[in-house]
C-alpha positions, 0 to 999 in steps of 0.5 A: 534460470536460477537467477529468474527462480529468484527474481519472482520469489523476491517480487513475491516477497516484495508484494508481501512487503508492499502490503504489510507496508500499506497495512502498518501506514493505514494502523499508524493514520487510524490510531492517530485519529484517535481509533482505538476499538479493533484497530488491527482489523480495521487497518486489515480491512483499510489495506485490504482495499487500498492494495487491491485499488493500487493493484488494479491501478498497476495494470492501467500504466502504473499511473492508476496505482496512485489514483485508484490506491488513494480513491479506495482508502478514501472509500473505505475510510468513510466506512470507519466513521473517522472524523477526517474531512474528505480531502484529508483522507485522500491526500493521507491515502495518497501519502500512504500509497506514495510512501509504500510503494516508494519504499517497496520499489527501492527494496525491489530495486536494490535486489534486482541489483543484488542478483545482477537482474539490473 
């Protein structure tokens, strides 16, 4: 049972991590395009909806996470008023929901196999 108890407090950790993976790729892609004004709160609000779109996109057979993930970067970037083409903007969604999750899911994994769960 203790082995169960911290499983889901580390899965809850890594879903903290997995966010604040996403929100410091989304403040790296604003300021190099050259963002300087609020770029902390515009990165909050570019991860905000980025999590919530791979969130969404986990339930429909994980497939969905790099789909509706990149999609809600885009949609939210064009909100910004960030001088990047349309296809740029999701192929730089796609890389910062690639990148986040790749390195959540081997963190994850690794703990998994730290307290024997795999």
């Amino acid at each position: 049972m203790f082995y169960r108890l911290i499983t889901v407090v580390g899965g809850l950790v890594f879903v903290i991590v997995l966010f604040a993976l996403i929100w410091f790729f989304c403040k790296q892609f604003l300021l190099r395009h050259g963002v300087q004004e609020q770029v902390s709160d515009r990165a909050t609000v570019l991860a905000t909806w980025t999590f919530a779109g791979i969130s969404v996109g986990l339930v429909f057979a994980v497939v969905g996470s790099f789909v509706l993930g990149p999609w809600a970067f885009y949609r939210t970037l064009r909100g910004q008023d960030v001088s990047v083409s349309d296809g740029a903007a999701i192929w730089w969604g796609f890389g910062i929901v690639v990148a986040a999750m790749a390195i959540t899911a081997a963190g994850f994994f690794g703990f998994l196999m730290l307290v024997g769960a795999y």
